[in-house]
C-alpha positions as CSV (number, residue, x, y, z in Angstrom):
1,X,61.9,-54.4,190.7
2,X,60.9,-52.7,187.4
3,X,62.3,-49.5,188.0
4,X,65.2,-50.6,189.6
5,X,65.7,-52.6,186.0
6,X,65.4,-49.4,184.3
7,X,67.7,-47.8,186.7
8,X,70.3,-50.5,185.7
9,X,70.2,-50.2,181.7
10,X,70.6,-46.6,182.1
11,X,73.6,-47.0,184.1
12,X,74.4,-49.7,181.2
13,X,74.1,-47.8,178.4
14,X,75.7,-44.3,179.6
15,X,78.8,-46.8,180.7
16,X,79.0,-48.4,177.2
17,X,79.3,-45.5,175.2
18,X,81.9,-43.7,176.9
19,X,85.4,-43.6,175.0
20,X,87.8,-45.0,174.5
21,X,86.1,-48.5,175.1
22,X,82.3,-47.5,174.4
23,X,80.1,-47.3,171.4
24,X,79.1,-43.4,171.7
25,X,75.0,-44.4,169.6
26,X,74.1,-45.9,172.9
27,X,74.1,-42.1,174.8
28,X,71.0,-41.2,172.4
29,X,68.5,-43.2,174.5
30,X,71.1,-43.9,177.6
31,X,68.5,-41.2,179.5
32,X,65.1,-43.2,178.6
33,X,64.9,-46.0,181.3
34,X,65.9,-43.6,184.1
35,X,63.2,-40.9,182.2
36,X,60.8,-43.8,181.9
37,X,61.5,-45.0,185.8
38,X,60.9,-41.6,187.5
39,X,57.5,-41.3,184.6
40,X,56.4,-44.7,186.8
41,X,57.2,-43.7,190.0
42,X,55.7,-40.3,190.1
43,X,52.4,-41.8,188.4
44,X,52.0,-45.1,189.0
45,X,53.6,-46.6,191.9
46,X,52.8,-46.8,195.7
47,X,55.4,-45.5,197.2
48,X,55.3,-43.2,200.3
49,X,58.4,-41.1,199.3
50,X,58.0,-41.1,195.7
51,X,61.1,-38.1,195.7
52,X,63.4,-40.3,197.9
53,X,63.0,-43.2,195.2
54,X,63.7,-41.5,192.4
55,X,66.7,-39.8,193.9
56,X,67.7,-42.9,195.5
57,X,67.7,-44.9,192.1
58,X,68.9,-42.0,190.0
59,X,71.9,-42.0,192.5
60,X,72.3,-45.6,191.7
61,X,72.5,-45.0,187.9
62,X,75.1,-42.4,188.4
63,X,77.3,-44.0,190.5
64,X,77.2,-46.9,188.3
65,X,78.4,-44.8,185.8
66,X,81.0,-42.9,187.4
67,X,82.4,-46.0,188.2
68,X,82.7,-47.6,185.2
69,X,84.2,-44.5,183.5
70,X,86.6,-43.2,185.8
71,X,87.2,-46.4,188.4
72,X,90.5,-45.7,186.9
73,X,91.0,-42.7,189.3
74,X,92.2,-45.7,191.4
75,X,95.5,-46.5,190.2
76,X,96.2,-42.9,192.0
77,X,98.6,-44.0,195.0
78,X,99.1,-42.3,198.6
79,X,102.9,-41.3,199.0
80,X,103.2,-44.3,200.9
81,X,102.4,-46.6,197.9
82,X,99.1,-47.7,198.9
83,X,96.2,-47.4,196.3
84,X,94.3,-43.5,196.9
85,X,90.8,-44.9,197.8
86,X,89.8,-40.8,198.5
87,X,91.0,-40.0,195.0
88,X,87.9,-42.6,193.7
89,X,85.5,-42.3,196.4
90,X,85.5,-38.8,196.4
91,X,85.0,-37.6,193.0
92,X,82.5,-41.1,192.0
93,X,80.2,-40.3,195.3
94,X,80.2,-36.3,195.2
95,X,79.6,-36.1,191.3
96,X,77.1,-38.7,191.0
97,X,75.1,-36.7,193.9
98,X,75.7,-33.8,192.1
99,X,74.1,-35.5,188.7
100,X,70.6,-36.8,191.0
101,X,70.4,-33.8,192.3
102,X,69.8,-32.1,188.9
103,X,67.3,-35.0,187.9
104,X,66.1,-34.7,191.2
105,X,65.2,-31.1,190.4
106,X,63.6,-32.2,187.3
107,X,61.5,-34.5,188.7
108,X,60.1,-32.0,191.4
109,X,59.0,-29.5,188.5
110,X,57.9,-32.1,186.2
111,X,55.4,-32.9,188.8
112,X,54.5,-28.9,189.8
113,X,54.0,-27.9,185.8
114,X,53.8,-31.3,184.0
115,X,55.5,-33.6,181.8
116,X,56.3,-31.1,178.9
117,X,57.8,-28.3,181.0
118,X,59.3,-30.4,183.1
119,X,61.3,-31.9,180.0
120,X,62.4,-28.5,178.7
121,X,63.3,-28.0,182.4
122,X,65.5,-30.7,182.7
123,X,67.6,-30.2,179.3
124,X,68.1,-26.6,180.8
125,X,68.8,-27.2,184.2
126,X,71.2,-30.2,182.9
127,X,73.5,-27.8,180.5
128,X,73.3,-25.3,183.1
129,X,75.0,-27.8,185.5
130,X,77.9,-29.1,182.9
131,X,78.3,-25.5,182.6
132,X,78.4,-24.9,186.2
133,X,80.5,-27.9,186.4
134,X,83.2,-26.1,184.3
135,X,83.9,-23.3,186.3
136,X,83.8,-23.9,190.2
137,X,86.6,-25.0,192.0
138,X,85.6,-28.6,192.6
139,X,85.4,-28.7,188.8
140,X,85.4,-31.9,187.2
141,X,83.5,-32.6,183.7
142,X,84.7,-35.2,182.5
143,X,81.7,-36.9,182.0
144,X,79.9,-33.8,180.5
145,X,78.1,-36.0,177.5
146,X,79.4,-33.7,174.5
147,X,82.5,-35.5,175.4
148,X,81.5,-39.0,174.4
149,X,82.0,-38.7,171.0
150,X,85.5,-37.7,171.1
151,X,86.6,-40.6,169.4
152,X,84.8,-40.4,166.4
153,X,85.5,-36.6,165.3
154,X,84.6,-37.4,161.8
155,X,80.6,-37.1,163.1
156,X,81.5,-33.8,165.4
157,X,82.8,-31.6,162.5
158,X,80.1,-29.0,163.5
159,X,81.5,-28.7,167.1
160,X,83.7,-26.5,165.2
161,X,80.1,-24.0,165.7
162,X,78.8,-24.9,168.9
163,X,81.2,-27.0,170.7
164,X,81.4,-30.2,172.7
165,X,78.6,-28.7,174.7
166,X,76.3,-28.2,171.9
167,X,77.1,-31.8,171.8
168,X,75.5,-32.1,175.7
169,X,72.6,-30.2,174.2
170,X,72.0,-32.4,170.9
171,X,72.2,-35.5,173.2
172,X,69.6,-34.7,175.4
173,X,67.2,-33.2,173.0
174,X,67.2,-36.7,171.1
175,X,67.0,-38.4,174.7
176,X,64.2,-36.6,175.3
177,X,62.6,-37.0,171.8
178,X,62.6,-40.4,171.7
179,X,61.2,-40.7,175.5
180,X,58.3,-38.6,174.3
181,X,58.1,-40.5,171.0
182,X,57.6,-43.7,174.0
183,X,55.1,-42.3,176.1
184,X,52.7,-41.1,173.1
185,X,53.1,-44.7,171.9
186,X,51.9,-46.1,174.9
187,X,49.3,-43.5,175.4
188,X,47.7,-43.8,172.3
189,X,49.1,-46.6,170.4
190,X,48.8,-44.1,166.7
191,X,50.9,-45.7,164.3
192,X,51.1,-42.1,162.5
193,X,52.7,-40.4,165.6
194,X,55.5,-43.1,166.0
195,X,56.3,-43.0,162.6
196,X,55.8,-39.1,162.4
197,X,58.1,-38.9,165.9
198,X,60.8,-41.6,164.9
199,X,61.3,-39.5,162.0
200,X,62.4,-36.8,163.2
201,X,64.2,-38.2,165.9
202,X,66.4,-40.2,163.1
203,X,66.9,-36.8,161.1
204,X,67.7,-35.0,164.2
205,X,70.9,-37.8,164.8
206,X,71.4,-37.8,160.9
207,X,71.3,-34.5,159.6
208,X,74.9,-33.6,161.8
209,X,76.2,-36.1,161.2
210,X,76.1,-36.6,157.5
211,X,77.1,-32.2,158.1
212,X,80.1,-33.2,159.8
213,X,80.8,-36.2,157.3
214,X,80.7,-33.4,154.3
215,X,82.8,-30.5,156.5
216,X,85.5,-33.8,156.9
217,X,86.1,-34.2,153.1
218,X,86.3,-30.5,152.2
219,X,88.2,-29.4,155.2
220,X,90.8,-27.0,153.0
221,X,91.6,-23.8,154.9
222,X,95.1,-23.1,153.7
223,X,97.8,-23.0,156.5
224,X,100.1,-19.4,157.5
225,X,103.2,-21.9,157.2
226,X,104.3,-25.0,159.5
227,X,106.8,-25.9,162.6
228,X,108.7,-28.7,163.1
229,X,107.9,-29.8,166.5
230,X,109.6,-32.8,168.6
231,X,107.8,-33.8,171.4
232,X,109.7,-35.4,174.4
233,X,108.2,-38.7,176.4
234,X,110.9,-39.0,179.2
235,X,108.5,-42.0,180.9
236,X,109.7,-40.8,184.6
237,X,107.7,-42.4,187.4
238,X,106.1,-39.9,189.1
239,X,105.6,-41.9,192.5
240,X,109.7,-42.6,192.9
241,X,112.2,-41.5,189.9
242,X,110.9,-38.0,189.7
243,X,111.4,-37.1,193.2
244,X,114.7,-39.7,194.3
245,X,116.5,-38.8,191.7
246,X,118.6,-35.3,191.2
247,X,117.3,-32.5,189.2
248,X,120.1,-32.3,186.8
249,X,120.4,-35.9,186.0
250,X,116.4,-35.7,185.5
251,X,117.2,-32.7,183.0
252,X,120.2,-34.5,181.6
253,X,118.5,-37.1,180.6
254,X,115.8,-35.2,178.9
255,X,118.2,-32.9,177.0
256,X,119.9,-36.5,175.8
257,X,116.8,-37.5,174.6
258,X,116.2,-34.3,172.8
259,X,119.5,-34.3,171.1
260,X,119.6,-38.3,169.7
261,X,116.1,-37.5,168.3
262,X,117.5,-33.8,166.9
263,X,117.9,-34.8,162.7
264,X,116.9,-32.0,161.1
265,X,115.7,-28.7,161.8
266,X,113.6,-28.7,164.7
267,X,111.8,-25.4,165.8
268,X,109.9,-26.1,168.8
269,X,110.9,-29.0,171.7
270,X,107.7,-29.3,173.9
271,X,108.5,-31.2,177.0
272,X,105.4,-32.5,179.6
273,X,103.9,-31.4,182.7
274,X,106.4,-30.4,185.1
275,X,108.7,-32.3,183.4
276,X,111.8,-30.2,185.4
277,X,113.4,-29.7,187.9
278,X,112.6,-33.4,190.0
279,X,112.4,-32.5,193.3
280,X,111.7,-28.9,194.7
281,X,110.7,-25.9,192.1
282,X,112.2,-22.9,190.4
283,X,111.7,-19.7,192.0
284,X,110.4,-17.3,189.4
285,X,112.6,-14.7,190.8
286,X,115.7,-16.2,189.9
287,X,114.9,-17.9,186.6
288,X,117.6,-16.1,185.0
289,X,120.1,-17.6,187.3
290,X,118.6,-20.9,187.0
291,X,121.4,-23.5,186.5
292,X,118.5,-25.8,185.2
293,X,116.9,-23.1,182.6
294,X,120.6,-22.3,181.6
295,X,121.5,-25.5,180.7
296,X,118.5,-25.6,178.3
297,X,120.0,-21.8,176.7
298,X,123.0,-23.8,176.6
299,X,121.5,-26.9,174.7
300,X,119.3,-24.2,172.6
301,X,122.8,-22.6,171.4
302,X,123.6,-25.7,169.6
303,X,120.5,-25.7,168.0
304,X,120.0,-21.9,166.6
305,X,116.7,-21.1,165.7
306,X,115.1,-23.2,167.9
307,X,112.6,-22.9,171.1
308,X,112.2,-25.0,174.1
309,X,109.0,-25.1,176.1
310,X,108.5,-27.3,178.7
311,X,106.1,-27.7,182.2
312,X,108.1,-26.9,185.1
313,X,107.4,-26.5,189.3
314,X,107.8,-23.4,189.8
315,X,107.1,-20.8,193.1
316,X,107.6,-17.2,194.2
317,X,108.8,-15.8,197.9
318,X,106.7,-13.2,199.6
319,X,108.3,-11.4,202.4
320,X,106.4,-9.4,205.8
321,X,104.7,-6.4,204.2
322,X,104.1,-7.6,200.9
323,X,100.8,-8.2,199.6
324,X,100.4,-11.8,199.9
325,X,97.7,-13.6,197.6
326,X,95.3,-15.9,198.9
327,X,97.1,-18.8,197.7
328,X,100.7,-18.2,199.8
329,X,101.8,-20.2,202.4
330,X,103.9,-19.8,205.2
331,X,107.1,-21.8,205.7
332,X,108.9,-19.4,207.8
333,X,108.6,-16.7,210.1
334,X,108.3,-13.3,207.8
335,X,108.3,-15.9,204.5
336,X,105.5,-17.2,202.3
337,X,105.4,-18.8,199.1
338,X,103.6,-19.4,196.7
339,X,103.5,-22.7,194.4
340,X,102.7,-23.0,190.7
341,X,102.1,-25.7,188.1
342,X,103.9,-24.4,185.2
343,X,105.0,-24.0,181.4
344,X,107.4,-21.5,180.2
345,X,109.0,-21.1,176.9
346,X,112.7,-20.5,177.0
347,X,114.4,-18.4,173.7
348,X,118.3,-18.0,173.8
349,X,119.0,-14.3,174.9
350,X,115.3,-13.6,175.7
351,X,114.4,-13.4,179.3
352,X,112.5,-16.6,180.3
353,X,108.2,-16.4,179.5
354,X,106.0,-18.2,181.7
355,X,102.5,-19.3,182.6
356,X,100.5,-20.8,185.5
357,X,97.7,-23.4,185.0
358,X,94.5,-22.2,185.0
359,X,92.4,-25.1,186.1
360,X,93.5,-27.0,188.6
361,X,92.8,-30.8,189.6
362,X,90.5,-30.4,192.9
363,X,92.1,-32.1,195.7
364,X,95.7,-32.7,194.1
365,X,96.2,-28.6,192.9
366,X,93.8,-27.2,194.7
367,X,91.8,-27.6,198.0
368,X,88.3,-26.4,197.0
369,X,86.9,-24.1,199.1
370,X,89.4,-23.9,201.2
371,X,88.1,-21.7,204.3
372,X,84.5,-24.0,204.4
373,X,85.7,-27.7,204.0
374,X,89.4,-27.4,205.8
375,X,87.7,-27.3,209.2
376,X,85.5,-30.4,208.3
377,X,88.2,-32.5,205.8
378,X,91.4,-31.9,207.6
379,X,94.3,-32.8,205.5
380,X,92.2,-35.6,203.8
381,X,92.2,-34.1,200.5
382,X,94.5,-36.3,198.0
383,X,97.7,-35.6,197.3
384,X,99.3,-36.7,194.3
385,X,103.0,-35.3,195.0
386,X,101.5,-32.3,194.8
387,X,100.2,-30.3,198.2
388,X,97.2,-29.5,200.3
389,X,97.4,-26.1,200.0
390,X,96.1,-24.3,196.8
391,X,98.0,-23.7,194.0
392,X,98.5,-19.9,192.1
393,X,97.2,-19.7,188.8
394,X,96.9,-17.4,185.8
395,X,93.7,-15.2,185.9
396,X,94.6,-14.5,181.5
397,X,95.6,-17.5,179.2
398,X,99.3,-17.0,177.7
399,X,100.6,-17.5,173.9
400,X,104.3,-17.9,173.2
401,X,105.7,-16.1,170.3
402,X,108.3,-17.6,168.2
403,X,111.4,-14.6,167.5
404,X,112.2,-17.3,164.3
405,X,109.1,-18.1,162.7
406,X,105.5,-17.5,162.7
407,X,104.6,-20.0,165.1
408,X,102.6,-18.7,168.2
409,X,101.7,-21.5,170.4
410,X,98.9,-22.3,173.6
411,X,100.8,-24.0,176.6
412,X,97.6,-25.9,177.5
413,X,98.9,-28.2,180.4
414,X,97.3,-31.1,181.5
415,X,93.7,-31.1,182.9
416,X,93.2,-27.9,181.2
417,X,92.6,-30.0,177.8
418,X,89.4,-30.5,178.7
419,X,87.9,-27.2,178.9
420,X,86.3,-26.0,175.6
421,X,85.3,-22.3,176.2
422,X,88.9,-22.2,178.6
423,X,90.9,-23.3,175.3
424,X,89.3,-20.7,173.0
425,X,90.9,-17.8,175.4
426,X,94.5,-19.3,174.3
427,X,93.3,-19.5,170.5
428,X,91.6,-15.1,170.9
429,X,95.5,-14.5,172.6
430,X,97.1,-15.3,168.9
431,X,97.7,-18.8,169.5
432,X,97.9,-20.7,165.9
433,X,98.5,-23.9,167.4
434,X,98.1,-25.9,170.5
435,X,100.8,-27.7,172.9
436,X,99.7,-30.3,175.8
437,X,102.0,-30.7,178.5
438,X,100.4,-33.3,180.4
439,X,101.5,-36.4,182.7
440,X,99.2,-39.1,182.7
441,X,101.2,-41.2,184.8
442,X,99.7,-40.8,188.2
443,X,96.8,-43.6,187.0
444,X,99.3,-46.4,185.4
445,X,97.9,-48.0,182.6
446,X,94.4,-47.6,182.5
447,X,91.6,-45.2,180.7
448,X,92.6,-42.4,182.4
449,X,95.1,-41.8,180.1
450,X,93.7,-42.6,176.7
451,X,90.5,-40.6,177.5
452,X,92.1,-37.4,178.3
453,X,94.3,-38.0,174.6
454,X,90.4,-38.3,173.1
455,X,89.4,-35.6,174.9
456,X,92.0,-33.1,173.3
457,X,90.4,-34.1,169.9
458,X,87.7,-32.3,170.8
459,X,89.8,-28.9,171.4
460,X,91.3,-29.5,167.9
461,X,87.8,-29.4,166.1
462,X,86.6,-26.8,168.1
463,X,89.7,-24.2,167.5
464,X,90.7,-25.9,164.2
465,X,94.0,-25.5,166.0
466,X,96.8,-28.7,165.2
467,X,97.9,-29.9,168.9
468,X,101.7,-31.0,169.4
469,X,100.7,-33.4,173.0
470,X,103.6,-34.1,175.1
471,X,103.2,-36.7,177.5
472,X,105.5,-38.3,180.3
473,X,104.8,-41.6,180.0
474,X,102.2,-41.1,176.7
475,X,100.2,-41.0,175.0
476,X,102.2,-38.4,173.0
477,X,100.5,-37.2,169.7
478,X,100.2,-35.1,166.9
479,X,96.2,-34.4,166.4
480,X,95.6,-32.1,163.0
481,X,92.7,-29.5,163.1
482,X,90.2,-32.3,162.2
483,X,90.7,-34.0,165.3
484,X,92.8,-37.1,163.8
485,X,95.6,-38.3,165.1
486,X,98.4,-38.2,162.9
487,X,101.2,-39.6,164.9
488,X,101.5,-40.9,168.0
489,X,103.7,-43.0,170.4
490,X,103.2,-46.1,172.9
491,X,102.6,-45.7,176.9
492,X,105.0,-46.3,178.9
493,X,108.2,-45.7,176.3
494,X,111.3,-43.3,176.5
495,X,110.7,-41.8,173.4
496,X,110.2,-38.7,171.2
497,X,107.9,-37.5,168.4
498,X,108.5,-35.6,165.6
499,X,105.6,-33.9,163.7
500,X,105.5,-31.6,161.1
501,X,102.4,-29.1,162.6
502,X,100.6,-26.5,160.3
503,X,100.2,-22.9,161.4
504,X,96.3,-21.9,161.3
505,X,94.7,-18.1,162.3
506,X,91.0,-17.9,161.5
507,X,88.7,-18.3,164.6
508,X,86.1,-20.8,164.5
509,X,82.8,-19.8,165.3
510,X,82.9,-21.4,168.6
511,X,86.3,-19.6,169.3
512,X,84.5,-16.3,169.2
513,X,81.2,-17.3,170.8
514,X,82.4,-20.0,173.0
515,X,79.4,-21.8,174.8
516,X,76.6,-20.4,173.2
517,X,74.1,-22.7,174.0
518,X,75.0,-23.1,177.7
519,X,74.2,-19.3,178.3
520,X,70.6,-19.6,176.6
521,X,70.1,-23.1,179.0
522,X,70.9,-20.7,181.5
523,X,68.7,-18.3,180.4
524,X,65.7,-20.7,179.5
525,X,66.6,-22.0,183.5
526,X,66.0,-18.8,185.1
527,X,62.3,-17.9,182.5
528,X,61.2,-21.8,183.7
529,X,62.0,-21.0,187.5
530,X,60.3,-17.4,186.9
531,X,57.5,-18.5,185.4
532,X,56.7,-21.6,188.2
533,X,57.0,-18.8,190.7
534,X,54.8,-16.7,188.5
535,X,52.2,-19.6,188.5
536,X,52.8,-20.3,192.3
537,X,51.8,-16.8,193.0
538,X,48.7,-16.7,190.9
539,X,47.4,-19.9,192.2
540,X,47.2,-18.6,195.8
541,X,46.3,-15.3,195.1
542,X,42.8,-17.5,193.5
543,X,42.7,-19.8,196.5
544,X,42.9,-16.4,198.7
């Protein structure tokens, strides 16, 4: 019953301090009762299958917490209507195995090399997952723990150098500081170590923070100039308006909305996530011809010097013969096509630019692994008015350039927010500010929405970039390069946002290293693995 109690207040305390309802403080000794459970069960239990329990509990805390911080994925809904139970069962049960099985590798070399390698182990082996975690195609780090102090970027300044994973890394070094600082308590009860120990696990939470407090108040790098932006919230259901109503009167009613809210100059209008056409897509191939994209030249004509960006649908045909990629589909005999999730910039007189998302939403965008798990899964994947079938994406990140001004912006969209290292590859293509096209819709109102806002904080500090966020149902926002929000809007209005967004071109630290501290975990992985093996060998080549 003890462990399992332990168990429990870990799954407590990581829940509590995730945003935007949690108190992030709690994450800096969230990791000590699980720590302290496997410490008991390894050393002082009974049990038969000591590596079954700790899995089994660890499994327990994780779940618990996936639950609690993104039970929202339930307000997804099957085209039918009906509640998605895959898109919360899936993700919850596969990422909180995923999470055990790193602890569960922690605990099996804690017990071949001992308690202090075993610690370094795991803070390796546990950034070299979130890293991991980032780049495969069933992707999906939201709850990568640098993340949990996204609403408070007055303490993350320094992120800015190393990122929201140097915040993973500065979390579990403390976690594991002050579970050492325990067990020598216990061990020998010396009142010097504790107070020794607690010391420098206070000045290792303190010392960045009062950093970051300091790099707040004498934030002054001087801006290239400024845009005026208005951001569009058209608040279209995407489970009935977007696809029952016709495109035009979808793209009517957005271009209305853009010209009551049109006092002023206005140099950019930043439309959200696939905000056009309704039903269907554009084919890339004819964008020129496109009634839809010509009727925003048309709107941009009364408005001279002025852009419109915007996310769109948008696919290509492929014909017999032609080289297809791996992500067309067949729809006819002799034609293929393939489907994109898009954002394009549209300049009068200029031919239309455009670019695919990069990371896309596994089981909604794209079917991970296709050729494995579409034998085994069928067409149970999720589908979010999106497809089963995988969409094309953008092997390069894309900046827009403005013919009218120096504004050169990053059509992040979406899901993409949340990628730190990803983001940075907009910022080294000239980007001097960042747009979010996003549509936070699909989960009504619950987290989901609000924690994906937080999470583009996060982007802002690292980049020092100012982010224009267009969202379809909000939260719109305008986040300055010290991750505050500015100016926002309400969820769930028909609304715009105008925001007057400084122009900023020196790269951050972290915008030319990216995860710095994630390669070195990766690097301090592969020595720790080496060396056991090293060991391993040695000891049998004595017993031989």
């Amino acid at each position: 019953m003890k462990y399992v109690l332990l168990t429990l207040i870990s799954a407590m305390l990581l829940s509590i301090s995730w945003p935007t309802y949690g108190v992030p403080f709690f994450i800096f000794f969230a990791l000590v009762p699980l720590l302290m459970m496997e410490h008991g069960v390894s050393k002082f239990s009974n049990y038969n299958r000591k590596s079954w329990v700790v899995f089994g509990l660890s499994y327990l805390c994780f779940v618990i917490w996936n639950v609690v911080t993104t039970g929202w994925l339930y307000g997804s809904k099957n085209p039918d209507g009906s509640h998605s139970m895959m898109a919360v069962l899936f993700p919850v049960l596969v990422n909180s195995f995923l999470y055990s099985l790193v602890f569960q590798c922690y605990h099996s070399y804690k017990n071949a090399q001992g308690t202090y390698w075993g610690l370094g182990f795991l803070i390796a082996i546990w950034m070299s997952f979130e890293k991991f975690h980032l780049g495969w195609e069933l992707t999906w780090p939201w709850l990568n723990l640098g993340n949990v102090f996204a609403d408070y970027p007055k303490l993350i300044q320094w992120y800015d150098t190393l990122g929201a994973t140097g915040g993973s890394f500065w979390i579990l070094l403390i976690n594991i500081l002050i579970f050492y600082t325990v067990r020598t308590w216990e061990a020998g009860r010396k009142r010097k170590d504790l107070i020794k120990n607690t010391s420098i696990v206070g000045a290792l939470i303190l010392i960045p923070m009062i950093i970051s407090i300091i790099k707040f108040n004498n934030f002054n790098e001087k801006p290239i100039g400024s845009v005026n932006v208005l951001m569009l919230q058209p608040d279209l259901d995407p489970y009935a308006e977007k696809y029952s109503q016709d495109s035009l009167t979808i793209e009517n009613d957005l271009l209305s909305l853009a010209e009551r809210s049109s006092k002023g100059k206005i140099d950019y209008y930043i439309a959200p996530e696939t905000a056009l056409p309704g039903r269907g897509s554009i084919s890339e191939r004819a964008f020129e011809k496109s009634l839809i994209l010509n009727n925003i030249k048309g709107f941009l004509a009364k408005h001279p010097g002025s852009v419109f960006s915007t996310g769109i649908s948008s696919h290509k045909f492929y014909t017999n013969g032609q080289n297809l990629p791996k992500e067309a589909y067949q729809i006819n005999p002799g034609l293929w096509v393939e489907s994109f999730n898009s954002a394009i910039q549209v300049v009068p007189n200029q031919k239309v630019e455009v670019y695919h998302k990069g990371k896309l939403v596994p089981g909604v965008e794209i079917f991970p692994y296709m050729s494995y798990l579409k034998p085994l899964l069928g067409d149970a994947m999720i589908n979010l008015g999106g497809t089963v079938a995988s969409l094309g994406t953008d092997k390069e990140r894309v900046a827009f350039s403005n013919p009218f001004n120096k504004g050169k912006i990053a059509p992040i969209i979406c899901y993409e927010s949340i990628y730190g290292e990803f983001t940075t590859d907009y910022v080294k293509k000239g980007a001097n500010f960042l747009t979010i096209m996003t549509n936070d819709s699909w989960w009504g109102v619950t987290e989901g929405h609000k924690q994906l806002l937080s999470y583009a904080k996060l982007r802002a500090i690292e980049t020092r970039r100012e982010i224009a966020r267009a969202a379809n149902s909000g939260i719109s926002a305008h986040i300055n390069a010290k991750g505050e929000i500015t100016e926002d809007t309400f969820y769930g209005d028909k609304t715009t946002l105008f925001a007057k967004v400084n122009l900023y071109d020196k790269m951050t630290f972290y915008a030319r290293a990216g995860d710095l501290l994630s390669r070195f975990s990766i690097f301090a992985l592969g020595f720790l693995l080496f060396y056991f093996l090293i060991k391993k060998f040695q000891n049998r080549m004595k017993k031989d």
